[in-house]
Every structure is written in structure tokens, then in C-alpha cells.
matplotlib code that plots the C-alpha trace (Angstrom):
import matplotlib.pyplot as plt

x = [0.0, 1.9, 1.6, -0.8, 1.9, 3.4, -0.5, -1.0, 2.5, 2.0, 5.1, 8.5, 11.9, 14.8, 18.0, 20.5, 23.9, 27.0, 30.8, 28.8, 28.0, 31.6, 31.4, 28.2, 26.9, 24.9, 25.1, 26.7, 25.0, 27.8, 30.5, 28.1, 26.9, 30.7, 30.1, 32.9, 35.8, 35.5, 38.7, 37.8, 34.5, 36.0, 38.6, 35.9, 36.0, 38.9, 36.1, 34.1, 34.0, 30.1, 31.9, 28.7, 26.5, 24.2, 21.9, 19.6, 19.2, 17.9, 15.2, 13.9, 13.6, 11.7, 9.5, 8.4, 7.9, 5.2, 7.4, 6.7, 9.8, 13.4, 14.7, 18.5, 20.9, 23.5, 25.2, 24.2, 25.4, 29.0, 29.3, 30.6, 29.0, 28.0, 28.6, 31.7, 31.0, 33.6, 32.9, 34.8, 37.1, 34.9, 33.5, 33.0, 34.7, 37.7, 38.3, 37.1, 38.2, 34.4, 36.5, 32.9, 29.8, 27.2, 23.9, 24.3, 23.7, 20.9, 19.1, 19.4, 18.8, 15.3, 14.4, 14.2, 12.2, 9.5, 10.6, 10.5, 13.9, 14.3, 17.5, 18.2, 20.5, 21.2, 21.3, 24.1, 27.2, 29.4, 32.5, 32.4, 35.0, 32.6, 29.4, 29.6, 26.9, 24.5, 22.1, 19.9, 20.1, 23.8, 25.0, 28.4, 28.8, 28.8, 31.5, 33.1, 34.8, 36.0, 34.8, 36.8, 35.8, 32.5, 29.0, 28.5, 31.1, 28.9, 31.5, 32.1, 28.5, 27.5, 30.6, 28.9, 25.6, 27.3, 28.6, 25.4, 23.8, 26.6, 26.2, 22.2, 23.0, 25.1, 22.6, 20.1, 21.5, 23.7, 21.5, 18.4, 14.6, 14.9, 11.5, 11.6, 14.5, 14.2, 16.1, 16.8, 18.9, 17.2, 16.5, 20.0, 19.3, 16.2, 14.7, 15.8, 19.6, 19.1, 17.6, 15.0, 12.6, 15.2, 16.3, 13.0, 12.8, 16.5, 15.4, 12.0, 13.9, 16.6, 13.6, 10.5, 7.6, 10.3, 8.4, 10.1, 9.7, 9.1, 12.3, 12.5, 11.5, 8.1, 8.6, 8.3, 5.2, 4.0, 4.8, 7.5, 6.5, 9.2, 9.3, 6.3, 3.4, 0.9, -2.8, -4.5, -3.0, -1.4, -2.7, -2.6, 0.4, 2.0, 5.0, 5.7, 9.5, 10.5, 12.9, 12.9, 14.9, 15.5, 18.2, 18.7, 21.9, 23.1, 24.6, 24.8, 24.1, 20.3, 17.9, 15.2, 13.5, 9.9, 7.8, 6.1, 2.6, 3.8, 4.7, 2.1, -0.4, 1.6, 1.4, -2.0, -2.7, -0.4, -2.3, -5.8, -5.6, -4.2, -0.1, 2.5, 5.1, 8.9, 10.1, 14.0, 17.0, 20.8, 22.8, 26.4, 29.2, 29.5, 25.8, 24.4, 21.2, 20.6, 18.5, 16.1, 15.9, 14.9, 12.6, 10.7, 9.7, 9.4, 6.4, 5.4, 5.2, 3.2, 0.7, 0.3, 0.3, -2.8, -4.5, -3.5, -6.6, -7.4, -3.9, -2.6, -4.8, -7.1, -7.6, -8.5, -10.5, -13.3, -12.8, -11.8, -14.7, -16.5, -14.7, -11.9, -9.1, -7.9, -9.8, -9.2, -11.8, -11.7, -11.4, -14.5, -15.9, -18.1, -16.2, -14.8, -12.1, -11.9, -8.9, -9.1, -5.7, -7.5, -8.8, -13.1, -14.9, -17.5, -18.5, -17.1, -19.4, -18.8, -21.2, -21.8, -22.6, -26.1, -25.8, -27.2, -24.4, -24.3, -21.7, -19.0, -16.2, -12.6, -9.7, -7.7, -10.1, -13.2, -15.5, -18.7, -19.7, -22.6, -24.2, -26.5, -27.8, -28.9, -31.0, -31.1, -33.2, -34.1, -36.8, -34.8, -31.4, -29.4, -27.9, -27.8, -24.4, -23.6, -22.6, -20.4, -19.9, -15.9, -15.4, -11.8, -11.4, -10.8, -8.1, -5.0, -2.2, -1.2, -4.5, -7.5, -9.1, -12.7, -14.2, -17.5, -19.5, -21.8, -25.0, -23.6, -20.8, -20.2, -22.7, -21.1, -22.6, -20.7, -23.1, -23.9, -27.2, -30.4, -34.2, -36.2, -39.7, -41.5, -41.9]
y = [0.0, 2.8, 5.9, 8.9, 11.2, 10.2, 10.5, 13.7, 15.7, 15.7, 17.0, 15.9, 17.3, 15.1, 16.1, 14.9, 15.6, 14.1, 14.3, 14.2, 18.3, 18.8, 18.9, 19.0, 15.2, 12.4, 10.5, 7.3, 6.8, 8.9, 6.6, 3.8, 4.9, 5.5, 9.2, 10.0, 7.8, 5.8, 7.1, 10.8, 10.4, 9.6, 12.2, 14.6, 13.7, 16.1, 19.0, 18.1, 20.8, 21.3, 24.7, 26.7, 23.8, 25.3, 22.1, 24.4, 26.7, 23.6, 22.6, 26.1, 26.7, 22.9, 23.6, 26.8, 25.0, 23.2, 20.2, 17.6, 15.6, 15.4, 12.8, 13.2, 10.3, 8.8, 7.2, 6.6, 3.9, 5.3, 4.1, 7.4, 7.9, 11.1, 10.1, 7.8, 4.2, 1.6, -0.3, 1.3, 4.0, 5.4, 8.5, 12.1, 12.3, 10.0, 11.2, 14.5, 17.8, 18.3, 15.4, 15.3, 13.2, 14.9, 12.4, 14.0, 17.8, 16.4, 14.9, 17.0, 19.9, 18.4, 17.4, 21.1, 22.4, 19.7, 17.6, 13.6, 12.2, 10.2, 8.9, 7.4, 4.4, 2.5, -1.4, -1.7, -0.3, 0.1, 0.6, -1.9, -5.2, -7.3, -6.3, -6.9, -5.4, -7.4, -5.0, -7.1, -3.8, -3.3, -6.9, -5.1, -3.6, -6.9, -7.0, -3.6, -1.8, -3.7, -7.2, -9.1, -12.8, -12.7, -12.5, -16.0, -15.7, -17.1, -15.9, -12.3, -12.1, -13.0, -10.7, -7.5, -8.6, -8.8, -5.2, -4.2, -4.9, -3.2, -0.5, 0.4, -0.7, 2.1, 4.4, 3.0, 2.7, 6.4, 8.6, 8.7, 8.1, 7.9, 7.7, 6.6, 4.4, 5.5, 2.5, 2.4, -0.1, -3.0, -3.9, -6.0, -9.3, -11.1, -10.5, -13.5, -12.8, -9.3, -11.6, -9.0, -10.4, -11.2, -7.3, -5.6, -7.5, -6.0, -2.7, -3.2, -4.4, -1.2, 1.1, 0.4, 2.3, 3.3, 4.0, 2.1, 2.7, 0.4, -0.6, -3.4, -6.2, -5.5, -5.6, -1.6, 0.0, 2.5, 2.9, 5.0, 6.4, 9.0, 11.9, 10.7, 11.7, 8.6, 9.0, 6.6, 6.5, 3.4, 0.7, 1.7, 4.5, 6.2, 9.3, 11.0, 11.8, 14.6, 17.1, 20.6, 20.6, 18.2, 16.4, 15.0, 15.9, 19.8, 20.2, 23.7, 23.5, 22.4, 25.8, 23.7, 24.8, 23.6, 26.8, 27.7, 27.4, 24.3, 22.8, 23.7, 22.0, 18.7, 19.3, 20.1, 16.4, 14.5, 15.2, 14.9, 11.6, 10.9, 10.5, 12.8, 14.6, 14.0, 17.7, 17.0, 19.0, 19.1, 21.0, 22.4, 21.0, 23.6, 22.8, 25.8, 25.7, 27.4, 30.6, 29.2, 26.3, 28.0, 30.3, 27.6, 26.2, 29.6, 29.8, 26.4, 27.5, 30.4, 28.7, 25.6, 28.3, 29.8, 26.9, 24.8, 23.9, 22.2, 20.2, 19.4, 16.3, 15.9, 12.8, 12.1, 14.0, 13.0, 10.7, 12.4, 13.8, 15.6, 18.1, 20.0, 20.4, 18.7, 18.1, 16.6, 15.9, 16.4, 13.9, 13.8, 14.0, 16.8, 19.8, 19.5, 21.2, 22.0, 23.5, 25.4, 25.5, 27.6, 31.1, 30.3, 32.3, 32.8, 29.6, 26.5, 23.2, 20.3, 16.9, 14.0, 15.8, 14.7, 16.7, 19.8, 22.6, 24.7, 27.1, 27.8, 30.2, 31.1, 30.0, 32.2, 35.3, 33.8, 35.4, 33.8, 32.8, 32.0, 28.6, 26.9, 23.3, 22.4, 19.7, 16.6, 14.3, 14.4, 12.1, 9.5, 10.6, 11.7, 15.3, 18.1, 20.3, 22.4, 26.1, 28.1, 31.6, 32.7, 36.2, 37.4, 39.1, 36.0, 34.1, 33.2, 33.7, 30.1, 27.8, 28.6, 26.3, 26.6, 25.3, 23.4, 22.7, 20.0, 18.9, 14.9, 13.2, 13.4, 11.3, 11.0, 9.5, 7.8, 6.2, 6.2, 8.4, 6.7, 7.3, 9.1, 6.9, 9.1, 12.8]
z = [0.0, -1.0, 1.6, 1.6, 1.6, -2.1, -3.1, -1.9, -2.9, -6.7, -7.6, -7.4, -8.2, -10.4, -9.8, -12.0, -10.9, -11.5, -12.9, -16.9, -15.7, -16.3, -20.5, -20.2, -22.1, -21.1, -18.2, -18.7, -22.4, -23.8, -23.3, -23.6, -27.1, -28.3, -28.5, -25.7, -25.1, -21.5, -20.4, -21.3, -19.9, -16.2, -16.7, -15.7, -12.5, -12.4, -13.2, -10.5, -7.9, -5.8, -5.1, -5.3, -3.9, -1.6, -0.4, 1.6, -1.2, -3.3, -0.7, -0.5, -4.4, -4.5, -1.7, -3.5, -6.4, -4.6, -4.5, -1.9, -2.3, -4.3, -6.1, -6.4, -8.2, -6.3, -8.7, -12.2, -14.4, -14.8, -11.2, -9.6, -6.3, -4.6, -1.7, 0.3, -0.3, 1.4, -1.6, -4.2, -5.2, -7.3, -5.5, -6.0, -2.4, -3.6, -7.3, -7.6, -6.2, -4.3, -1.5, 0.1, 0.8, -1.3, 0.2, 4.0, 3.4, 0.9, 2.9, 5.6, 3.7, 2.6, 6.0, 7.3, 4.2, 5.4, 2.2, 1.8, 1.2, -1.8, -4.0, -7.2, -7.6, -10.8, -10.1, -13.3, -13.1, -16.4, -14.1, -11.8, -12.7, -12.1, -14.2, -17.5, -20.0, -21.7, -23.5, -25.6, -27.8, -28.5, -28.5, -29.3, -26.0, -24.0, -21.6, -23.5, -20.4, -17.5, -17.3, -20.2, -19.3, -19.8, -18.8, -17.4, -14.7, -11.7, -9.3, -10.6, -10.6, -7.1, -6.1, -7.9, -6.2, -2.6, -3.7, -5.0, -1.8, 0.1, -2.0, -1.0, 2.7, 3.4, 1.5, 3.9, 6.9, 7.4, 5.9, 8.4, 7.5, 3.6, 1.9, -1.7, -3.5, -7.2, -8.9, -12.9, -14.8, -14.1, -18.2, -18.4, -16.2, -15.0, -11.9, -10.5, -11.8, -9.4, -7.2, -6.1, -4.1, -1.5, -2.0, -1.8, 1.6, 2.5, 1.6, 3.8, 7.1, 6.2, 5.9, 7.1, 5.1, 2.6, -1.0, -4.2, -7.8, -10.2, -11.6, -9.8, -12.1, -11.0, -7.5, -7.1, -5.6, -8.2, -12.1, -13.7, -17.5, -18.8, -21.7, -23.0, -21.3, -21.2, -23.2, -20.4, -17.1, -15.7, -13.1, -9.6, -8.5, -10.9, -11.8, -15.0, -15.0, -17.8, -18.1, -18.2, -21.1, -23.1, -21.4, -17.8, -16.9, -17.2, -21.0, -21.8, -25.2, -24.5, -24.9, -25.7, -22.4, -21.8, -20.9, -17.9, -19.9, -20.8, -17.7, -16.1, -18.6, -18.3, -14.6, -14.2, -16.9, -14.9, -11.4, -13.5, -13.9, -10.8, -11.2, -9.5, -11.9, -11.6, -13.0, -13.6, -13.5, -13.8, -11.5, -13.1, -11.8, -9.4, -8.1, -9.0, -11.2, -14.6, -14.1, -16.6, -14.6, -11.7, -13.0, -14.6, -10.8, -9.4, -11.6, -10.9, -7.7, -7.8, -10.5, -7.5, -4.5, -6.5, -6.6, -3.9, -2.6, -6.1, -6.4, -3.4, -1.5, -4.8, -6.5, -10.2, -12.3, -14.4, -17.3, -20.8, -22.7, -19.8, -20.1, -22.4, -19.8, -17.0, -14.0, -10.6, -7.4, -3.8, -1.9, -0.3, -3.5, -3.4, -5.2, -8.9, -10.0, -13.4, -15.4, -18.3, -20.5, -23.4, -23.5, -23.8, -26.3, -23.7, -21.9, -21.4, -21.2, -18.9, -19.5, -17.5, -13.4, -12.3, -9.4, -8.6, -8.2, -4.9, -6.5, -9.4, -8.4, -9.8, -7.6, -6.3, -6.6, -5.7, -8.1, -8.6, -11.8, -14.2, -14.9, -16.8, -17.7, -20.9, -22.0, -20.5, -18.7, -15.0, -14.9, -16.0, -14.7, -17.6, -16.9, -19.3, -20.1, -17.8, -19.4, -16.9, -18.5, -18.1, -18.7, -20.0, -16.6, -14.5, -16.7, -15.2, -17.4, -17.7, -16.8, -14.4, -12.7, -12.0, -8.6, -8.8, -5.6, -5.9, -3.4, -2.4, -3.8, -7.5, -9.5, -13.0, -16.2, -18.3, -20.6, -24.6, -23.8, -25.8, -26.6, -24.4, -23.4, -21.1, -21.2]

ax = plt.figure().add_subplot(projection="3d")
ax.plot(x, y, z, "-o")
ax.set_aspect("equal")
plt.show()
């Protein structure tokens, strides 16, 4: 049963931060794809500074994004860990000029802006001796950087588990309360080979209530899509994770900022049919964030702080087709929240509510507006289209939401409509 908090915070914030800031490429898939050398690719550990890095500074901007949590990567697949793992040399602390645990200040950092703790950690790890890469997509890459015996080496494999496993213990056991493990690279070996059942009961006993994504070889408590926002939402829990650019990681090059307008639409869909969104950014090397980075929460933030009451603690909206926007409920059911993205020409119609409506208002200004039901049925329960009039004067600037109070709990009809026999 995954928690009421993750339901209720809607938004999360990605950071993806690691030595790959440096030139400013992709994490990991850079060297993987051949488009950077390995050994040039780890020599920007030399670049790797945190010198502006101001943790508490990062909790304040996410919180005012309306954030309830932060997802930050601990070590992505080129192995390099933010923080100082026993396990391996590889580390931000060992190998880069930063010489510090990165996870600590996190976390601590989150705790006093009232934000959940949560951490990224890629099972595979293209630097590790003992892993070797079997991509079912690039046959070519198998066993391509450190591993040259093989890939059925029974004895190198349980020795990257045991370090595996070593690895998340020390994430879960010095770190304090963490509450969601955000895991990726599971796509290269079976569940069974990751042997995860026995690990999701490791990471249970480590930390109780903790909150796991799906990467897990099904074992995870709530589905992960990315980039591409789903159509129909998925079963049970869900995140959409997308960037605020186009790319995960900081690469300077990347303009290609999503706007305000536009987050906020893919927001305001996301919570609509009931997901939280995963807004990701990448840090510089230095760990400060691009001004167009942080602008883009900021008014995030404000757009949420307007309209609180209608995101934060909703549920799902109505179905597609009852209305043309997003939409999410209370969750007592009684009050629909509807939100426009376009500018009406004078009404806009919403189809399907049988019950009577105590009051329409604007959020954040309060101003009462005009309704209407047309057509319909009430002798034999099928409701009419409701007509709310908008005037141009209560239009937010990047979506308004409408608040709908109904008498009872919402009583929606979904049907194909049909013949009326008795008038």
C-alpha cells in the first residue's frame, strides 16, 4: 500500500547531478553509445568541484515550487557515487576535487524544508570489474569496459551482487529516514539474476515504510512512464518523470526549455488523472542551477500556491470527454475542480454531473460565476451540459481552474445516452 503522503504531494523534483556536468553530455549513455571515449569520460572527475552547492538553497527553491519531495541520483550507471561508499574507489569524495559526501547535506537539507527524502541508484554499473553489460540492444557492448571474461562468470556475478547490496545498505542505513529508492537499470538481467525479491525484503527491514519505484522487475510500488506523457493513465500509483529541457543531466548547449505554460499543462494532466510529476533538473558542476531552470519552478510554484486547494490532497478527475481540460476531485468528492488551459470564447461546457451545483467560483479570486444546464433528462437521470460563463477578466495567465461545488458526492454519467420513453 503505498503511503498517503506520495499521493497527496504531486510534484517531485529530479536532480541529475554528477561528474557528466563537467562537459556537459549524457550521463553514462555517452561513453556507452561510443560518442565520448571511457577514459575521457571519467577524466571529468577532475572538473568536479560542488563549489557553489548550496543544499539548503535547493530545498527552498523545490518547496516553493510546490514540490513535496526530491529525487536526487546517487550514482548513475558510470558508477561514480556522490557520496563515500567503502565499496569502491569510485566517488565524488575519492576522485574529484568536491572530496565530500554529497547524500548528508541532501538529505538534511530536505528534512528542514518539510521535504520527503528520496534517492536514485542504478542497479548496473558500467564501471564496476565485475558487471559486464549485456544490452539485448547493442550486443556489441557486451562485456566492453572492465569485465573481459564474460558475462557467465557465476563468481564475478555474485561478487557484484554482494557489492550491490553493500552499496544500497550504506545508502540506507547512514543517511536517516529515507523515503523513496528511485532505482533504474534493471533492463540488463532477470529479476531472478538481481535476485529481487530477497532485496526488496533487504530494503524493507533497512527502511520500514520506505516508498520504491518500479524498476525493480516489478517488485516496485508504483509505475514509472518517462518523456512521453501517457494517453491513459497506468494501473494503480504512478509518476511521470520529464525534463525541463530536453536532457537529464546539465549540457549547456540544451535551450530547448519547456515553458512555464507548458509545464504547467503537463502538470495540471499528470495530477488529472491521478499521477505525480517527476520535474527534472541538472545541477552544473558547481551545483548551481541554470537561471532558466529556476525560473521555470518559481512559476510552478506560484501557479500551485494559486490553486492549492485544487492540487494538493485531490484525487483524479473526471474521465476524458466531460470536459476539455484537466480536471481533478476532492477527496471527499463533493467539489470538482476544473482546469481550463485555453482562452473560452464565452462559456465552457462540462457533460456527465447529475448533481445539482451549490456554487462555481474562480480560484484564487473567488469570483462567482454564471451557470447553466442544458437539455437533459431528469426524470430519467441523464444530466444536461452544464454552461459556466468565463469572462476574460478571471483568466490566469497560464490555466484557471474553476471550482465546482456540488450537493452529495459526485454522480457522474458515463453512458452512450439513448431514446427518451416518457416525457
Amino acid at each position: 500500500m503505498i503511503p498517503e503522503w506520495f499521493t497527496d504531494a504531486k510534484l517531485g523534483i529530479f536532480i541529475h547531478w554528477g561528474i557528466y556536468s563537467v562537459k556537459g553530455i549524457s550521463e553514462s549513455w555517452s561513453f556507452f553509445r561510443g560518442q565520448i571515449s571511457y577514459e575521457d569520460y571519467m577524466k571529468q572527475c577532475d572538473g568536479f568541484t560542488a563549489s557553489k552547492w548550496d543544499p539548503a538553497a535547493w530545498a527552498d527553491l523545490f518547496r516553493h515550487a510546490g514540490a513535496g519531495y526530491a529525487v536526487l541520483t546517487t550514482k548513475h550507471h558510470d558508477g561514480v557515487a556522490l557520496w563515500d561508499t567503502k565499496l569502491s574507489g569510485l566517488s565524488v569524495v575519492k576522485r574529484t576535487p568536491a572530496k565530500r559526501d554529497l547524500i548528508a547535506p541532501y538529505c538534511e537539507a530536505l528534512r528542514k524544508a518539510g521535504l520527503r527524502v528520496g534517492l536514485y541508484f542504478s542497479h548496473l554499473d558500467w564501471s564496476h570489474p565485475d558487471y559486464a553489460s549485456l544490452t539485448s540492444t547493442s550486443p556489441d557492448n557486451r562485456n566492453k569496459y572492465n569485465h573481459p571474461s564474460g558475462g557467465d562468470d557465476r563468481a564475478a556475478w555474485n561478487r557484484f551482487i554482494a557489492f550491490h547490496r553493500g552499496q544500497l545498505e550504506e545508502l540506507c542505513t547512514k543517511y536517516g529516514k529515507i523515503d523513496l529508492l528511485w532505482f533504474d537499470g534493471d533492463w540488463e538481467r532477470t529479476g531472478e539474476e538481481w535476485r529481487m525479491d530477497e532485496l526488496v525484503k533487504k530494503l524493507r527491514a533497512w527502511q520500514p515504510g520506505i516508498v520504491l519505484n518500479s524498476r525493480l522487475n516489478g517488485h516496485g510500488d508504483y509505475a514509472t512512464p518517462e518523456q512521453a506523457m501517457p494517453i491513459v493513465p497506468p494501473d494503480g500509483p504512478w509518476e511521470f518523470c520529464m525534463t525541463v529541457n530536453d536532457s537529464w543531466g546539465y549540457q549547456g548547449h540544451d535551450t530547448n526549455w519547456k515553458s512555464p505554460r507548458q509545464i504547467i499543462r503537463i502538470f495540471a494532466e499528470t495530477v488529472g488523472m491521478g499521477g505525480n510529476l517527476l520535474l527534472d533538473i541538472g545541477p552544473r558542476e558547481d551545483g548551481s542551477i541554470p537561471a532558466e531552470a529556476v525560473e521555470r519552478l518559481e512559476e510552478l510554484g506560484s501557479w500551485i500556491g494559486r490553486n492549492r486547494e485544487a492540487i494538493k490532497g485531490s484525487k483524479a478527475g473526471m474521465p476524458a470527454g466531460h470536459f476539455y481540460g484537466a480536471s481533478t476531485l476532492a477527496k471527499d468528492g463533493k467539489t470538482v475542480y476544473l482546469i481550463l488551459f485555453d482562452r473560452p470564447w464565452d462559456q465552457v461546457a462540462v457533460k456527465g454531473i447529475r448533481n445539482k451545483i451549490k456554487a462555481v467560483t474562480v480560484m484564487g479570486s473567488e469570483v462567482q460565476l454564471k451557470h447553466q444546464v442544458v437539455g437533459g433528462a431528469s426524470w430519467m437521470n441523464l444530466p444536461g451540459i452544464i454552461w459556466i460563463d468565463v469572462p476574460e477578466a478571471v483568466l490566469d495567465k497560464y490555466a484557471t481552474v474553476i471550482k465546482v461545488e456540488l450537493e452529495g458526492e459526485l454522480d457522474l454519467y458515463t453512458g452512450r445516452g439513448g431514446e427518451i420513453t416518457a416525457n
